[in-house]
Each structure stands twice: as C-alpha cells, then as structure tokens.
BAGUVEX-796668 format. One record per residue (C-alpha): residue in one letter; x, y, z. Coordinates in Angstrom, 3 decimals, padded with zeros to 6 digits. Example, Ala and Ser with C-alpha at 12.3 -4.5 7.8 and 13.67 -1.06 7.14 Angstrom:
BEGIN
<r vofi="a" u="012.300" v="-004.500" w="007.800"/>
<r vofi="s" u="013.670" v="-001.060" w="007.140"/>
REM end
This chain:
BEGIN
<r vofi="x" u="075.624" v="009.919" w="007.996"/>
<r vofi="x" u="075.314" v="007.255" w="010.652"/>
<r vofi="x" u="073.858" v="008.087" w="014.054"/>
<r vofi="x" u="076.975" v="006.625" w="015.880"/>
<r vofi="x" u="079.165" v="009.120" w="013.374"/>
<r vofi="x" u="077.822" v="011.977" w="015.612"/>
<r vofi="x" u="079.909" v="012.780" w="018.904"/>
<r vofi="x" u="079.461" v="015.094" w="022.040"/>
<r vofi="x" u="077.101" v="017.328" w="022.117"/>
<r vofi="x" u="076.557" v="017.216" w="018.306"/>
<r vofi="x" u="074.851" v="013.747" w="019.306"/>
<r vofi="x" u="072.861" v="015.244" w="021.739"/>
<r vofi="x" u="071.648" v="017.654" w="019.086"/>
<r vofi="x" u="070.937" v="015.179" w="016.162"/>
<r vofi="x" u="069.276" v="012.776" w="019.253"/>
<r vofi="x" u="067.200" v="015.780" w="020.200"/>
<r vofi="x" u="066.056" v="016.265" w="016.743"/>
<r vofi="x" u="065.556" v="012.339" w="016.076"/>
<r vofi="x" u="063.576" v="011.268" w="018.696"/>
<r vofi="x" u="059.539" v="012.256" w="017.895"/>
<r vofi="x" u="060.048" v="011.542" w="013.639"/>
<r vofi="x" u="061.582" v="008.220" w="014.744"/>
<r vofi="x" u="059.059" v="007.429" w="017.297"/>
<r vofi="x" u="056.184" v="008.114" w="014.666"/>
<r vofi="x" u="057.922" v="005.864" w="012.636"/>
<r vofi="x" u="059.033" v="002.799" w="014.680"/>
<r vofi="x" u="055.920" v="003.013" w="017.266"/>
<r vofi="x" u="053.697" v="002.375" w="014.118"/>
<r vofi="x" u="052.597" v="-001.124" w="014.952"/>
<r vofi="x" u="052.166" v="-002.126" w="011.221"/>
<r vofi="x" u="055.703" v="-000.937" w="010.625"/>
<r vofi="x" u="057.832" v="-002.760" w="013.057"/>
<r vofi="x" u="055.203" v="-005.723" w="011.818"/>
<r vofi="x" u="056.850" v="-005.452" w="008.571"/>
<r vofi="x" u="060.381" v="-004.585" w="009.217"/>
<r vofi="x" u="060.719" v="-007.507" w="011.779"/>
<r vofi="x" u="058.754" v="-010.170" w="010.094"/>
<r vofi="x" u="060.454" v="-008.818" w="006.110"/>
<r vofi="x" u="062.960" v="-008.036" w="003.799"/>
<r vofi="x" u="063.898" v="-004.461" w="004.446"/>
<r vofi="x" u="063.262" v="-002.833" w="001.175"/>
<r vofi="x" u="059.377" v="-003.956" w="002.141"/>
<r vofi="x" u="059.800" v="-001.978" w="005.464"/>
<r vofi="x" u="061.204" v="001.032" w="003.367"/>
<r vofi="x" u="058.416" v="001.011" w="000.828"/>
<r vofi="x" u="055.911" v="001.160" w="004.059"/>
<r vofi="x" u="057.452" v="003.532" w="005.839"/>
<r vofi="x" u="057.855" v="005.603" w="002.652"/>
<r vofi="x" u="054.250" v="005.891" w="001.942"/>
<r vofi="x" u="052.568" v="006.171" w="005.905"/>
<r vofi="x" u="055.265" v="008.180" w="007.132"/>
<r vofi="x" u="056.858" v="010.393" w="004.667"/>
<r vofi="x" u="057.729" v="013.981" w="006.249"/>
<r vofi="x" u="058.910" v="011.981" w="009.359"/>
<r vofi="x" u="061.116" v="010.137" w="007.102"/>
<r vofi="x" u="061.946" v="013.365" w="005.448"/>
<r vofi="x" u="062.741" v="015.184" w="008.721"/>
<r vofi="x" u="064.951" v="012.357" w="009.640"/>
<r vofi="x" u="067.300" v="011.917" w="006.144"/>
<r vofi="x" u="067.600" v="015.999" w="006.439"/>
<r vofi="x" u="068.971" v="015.823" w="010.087"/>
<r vofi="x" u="071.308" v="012.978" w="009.473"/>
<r vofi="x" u="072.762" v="014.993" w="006.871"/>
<r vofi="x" u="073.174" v="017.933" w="008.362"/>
<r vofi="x" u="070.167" v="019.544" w="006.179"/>
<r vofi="x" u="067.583" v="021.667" w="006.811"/>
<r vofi="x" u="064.296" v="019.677" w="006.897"/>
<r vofi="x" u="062.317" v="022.470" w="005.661"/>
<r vofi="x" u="064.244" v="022.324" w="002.063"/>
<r vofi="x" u="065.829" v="019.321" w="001.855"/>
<r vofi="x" u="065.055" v="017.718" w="-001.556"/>
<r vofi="x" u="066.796" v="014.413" w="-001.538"/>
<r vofi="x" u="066.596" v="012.602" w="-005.018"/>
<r vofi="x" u="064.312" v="009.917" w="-006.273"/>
<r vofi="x" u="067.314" v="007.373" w="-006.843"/>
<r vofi="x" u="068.874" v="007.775" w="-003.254"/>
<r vofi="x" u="065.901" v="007.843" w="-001.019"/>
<r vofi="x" u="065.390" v="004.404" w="-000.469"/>
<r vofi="x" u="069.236" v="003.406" w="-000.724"/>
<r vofi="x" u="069.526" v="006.134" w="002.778"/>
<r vofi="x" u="066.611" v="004.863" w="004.506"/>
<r vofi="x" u="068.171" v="001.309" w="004.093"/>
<r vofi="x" u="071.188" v="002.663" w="005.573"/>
<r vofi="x" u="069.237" v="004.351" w="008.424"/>
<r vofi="x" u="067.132" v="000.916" w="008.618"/>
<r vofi="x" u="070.663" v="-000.865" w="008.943"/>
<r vofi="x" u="072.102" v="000.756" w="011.754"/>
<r vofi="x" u="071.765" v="-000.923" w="014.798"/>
<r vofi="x" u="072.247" v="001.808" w="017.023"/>
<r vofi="x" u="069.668" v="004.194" w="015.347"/>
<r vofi="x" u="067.273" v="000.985" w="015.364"/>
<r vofi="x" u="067.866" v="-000.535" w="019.093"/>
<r vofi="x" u="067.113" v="003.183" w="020.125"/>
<r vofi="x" u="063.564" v="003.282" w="018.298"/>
<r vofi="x" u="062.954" v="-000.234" w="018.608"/>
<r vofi="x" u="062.914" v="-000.235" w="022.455"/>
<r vofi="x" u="061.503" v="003.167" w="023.068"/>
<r vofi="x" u="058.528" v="002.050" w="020.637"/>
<r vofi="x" u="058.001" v="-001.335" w="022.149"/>
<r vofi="x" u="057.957" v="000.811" w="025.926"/>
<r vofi="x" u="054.916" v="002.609" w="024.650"/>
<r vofi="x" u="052.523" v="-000.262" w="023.218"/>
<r vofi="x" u="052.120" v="-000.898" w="027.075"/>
<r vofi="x" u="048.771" v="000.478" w="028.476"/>
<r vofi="x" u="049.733" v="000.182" w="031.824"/>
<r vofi="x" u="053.171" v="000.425" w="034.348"/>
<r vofi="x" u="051.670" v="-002.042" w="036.274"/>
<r vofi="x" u="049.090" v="-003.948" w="038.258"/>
<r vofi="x" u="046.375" v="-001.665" w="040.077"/>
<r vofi="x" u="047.053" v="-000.565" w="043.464"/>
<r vofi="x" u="045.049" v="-001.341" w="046.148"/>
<r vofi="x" u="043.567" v="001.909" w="048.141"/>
<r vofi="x" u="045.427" v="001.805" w="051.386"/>
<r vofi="x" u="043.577" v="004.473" w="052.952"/>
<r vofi="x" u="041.555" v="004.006" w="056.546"/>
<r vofi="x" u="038.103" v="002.931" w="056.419"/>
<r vofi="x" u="036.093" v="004.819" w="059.391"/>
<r vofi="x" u="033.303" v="001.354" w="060.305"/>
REM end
C-alpha cells in the first residue's frame, strides 16, 4: 500500500509509525548517495543489507502487518521496496526531513549581548 492510500487519522497512524525506520533509512548519507546518483534497484540492494529491520518495520506497516511477524517473501521484497522507493510522497517526506538533519548548526553564532561592568 502507498503512503498517500492512507486517509484521516489512519495517516496519522501509519505517519506515526513511519517516521524513525524511514529516517534511519533516508538520513544514511551513503544511501541517499546511491539512490540519487543510481538506478533504484542499486539503492534497494543498499538499503537491504545496512538497514534491514528498518526496512522490515516499514513493508509491515504499509501493509497493515505486524512488524514483529511479518515474513514477507524472498521474490517480493525488493519489487515493494521499489514501490515504496517510487512514491514521491513517501520519498519528498524522508528526503527533506533527512537533508534538515545533516546540518550541524541552525545558524550563525550569536553574539553575547549581555552588559560588560568596565
């Protein structure tokens, strides 16, 4: 199931559940390296091997599974995480929100504004 097939407050719920497995995933640096630079199947491979219970978690939640014994088969694990990799809302989401935290900093140093006693 799509991310944008969820309405109300059954999207708040699978958003809820999303948003740390998806972070892991899209804020690794190496990752978005690959998916944005690649074909995707080389992004699914990756993401397959570094981050595999997020990408677990994530398949199991979109399908209304529970994570904890969701055993998704061998032939349609990359074919869903292609179709999770393809939807634009699920991705702009991630994308953004991971690209917000490779800052160190909100902003310049402030200057202490305090009086000086001379």
């Amino acid at each position: 199931m799509k991310l944008s097939d969820y309405k109300g407050e059954d999207a708040l719920e699978v958003l809820a559940e999303l948003i740390e497995p998806a972070a892991e995933v899209f804020g690794d640096p190496e990752f978005r390296k690959i998916y944005n630079s690649g074909p995707k199947a080389k992004a699914v491979k990756y993401a397959l091997k570094e981050h595999k219970r997020p990408i677990l978690y994530i398949l199991a939640t979109l399908d209304g599974e529970n994570p904890e014994t969701y055993r998704p088969g061998l032939l349609t694990l990359p074919a869903k995480l292609l179709e999770i990799l393809n939807d634009p809302e699920l991705v702009s989401l991630f994308q953004s929100q991971a690209q917000s935290t490779d800052k160190t900093s909100s902003g310049p140093a402030t200057e202490n504004t305090e009086a000086h006693d001379e």
